[in-house]
N, C-alpha and C positions, 0 to 999 in steps of 0.2 A: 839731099834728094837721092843720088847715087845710093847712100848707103841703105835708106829706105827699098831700094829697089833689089839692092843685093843680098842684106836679111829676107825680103819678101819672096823673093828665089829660091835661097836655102830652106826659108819653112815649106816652101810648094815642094822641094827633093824632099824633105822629111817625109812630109808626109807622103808622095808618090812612093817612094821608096819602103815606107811602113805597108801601103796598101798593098805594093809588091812583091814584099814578104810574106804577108797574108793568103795573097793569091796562091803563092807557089807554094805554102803550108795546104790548104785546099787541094791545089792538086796531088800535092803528094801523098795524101791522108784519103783521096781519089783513087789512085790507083794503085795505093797500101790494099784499100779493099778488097777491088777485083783483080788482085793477083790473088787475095787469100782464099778469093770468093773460087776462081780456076782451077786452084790447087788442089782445094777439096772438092769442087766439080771432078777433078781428072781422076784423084784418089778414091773418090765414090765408084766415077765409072769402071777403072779398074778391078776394084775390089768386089765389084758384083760377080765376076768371071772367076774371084778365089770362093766367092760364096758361095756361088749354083757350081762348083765342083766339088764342095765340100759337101754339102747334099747328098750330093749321089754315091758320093762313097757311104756316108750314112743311110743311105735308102737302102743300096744295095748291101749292104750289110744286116740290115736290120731282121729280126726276128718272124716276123707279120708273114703269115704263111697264107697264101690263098689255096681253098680244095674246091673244084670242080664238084658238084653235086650232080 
């Protein structure tokens, strides 16, 4: 009877322990994401500020003459 009980134990840890694995694959593959998801959020917002100054030197340099009529 005993050992009935103490097999029946070790498969409950297997499997808790499978399922606990699982969760913590889940979470990690979680917040795999939204750190990748931040990174390039931050690197976007960043690079907008090399972009619209990259502009301006190209505007300001450009050709495009306005004449007053």
């Amino acid at each position: 009877m005993e050992d009935n009980k103490k097999q029946s134990n070790q498969e409950h840890v297997k499997i808790y322990d499978k399922e606990m694995y699982i969760s913590q694959e889940k979470l990690k593959t979680i917040v795999l994401i939204i750190a990748v998801f931040l990174i390039g959020f931050i690197a976007g917002y960043f690079s907008k500020d090399i972009i619209s100054e990259n502009t301006q030197y190209t505007n300001d340099s450009s050709y495009n003459v306005r004449q007053d009529s």
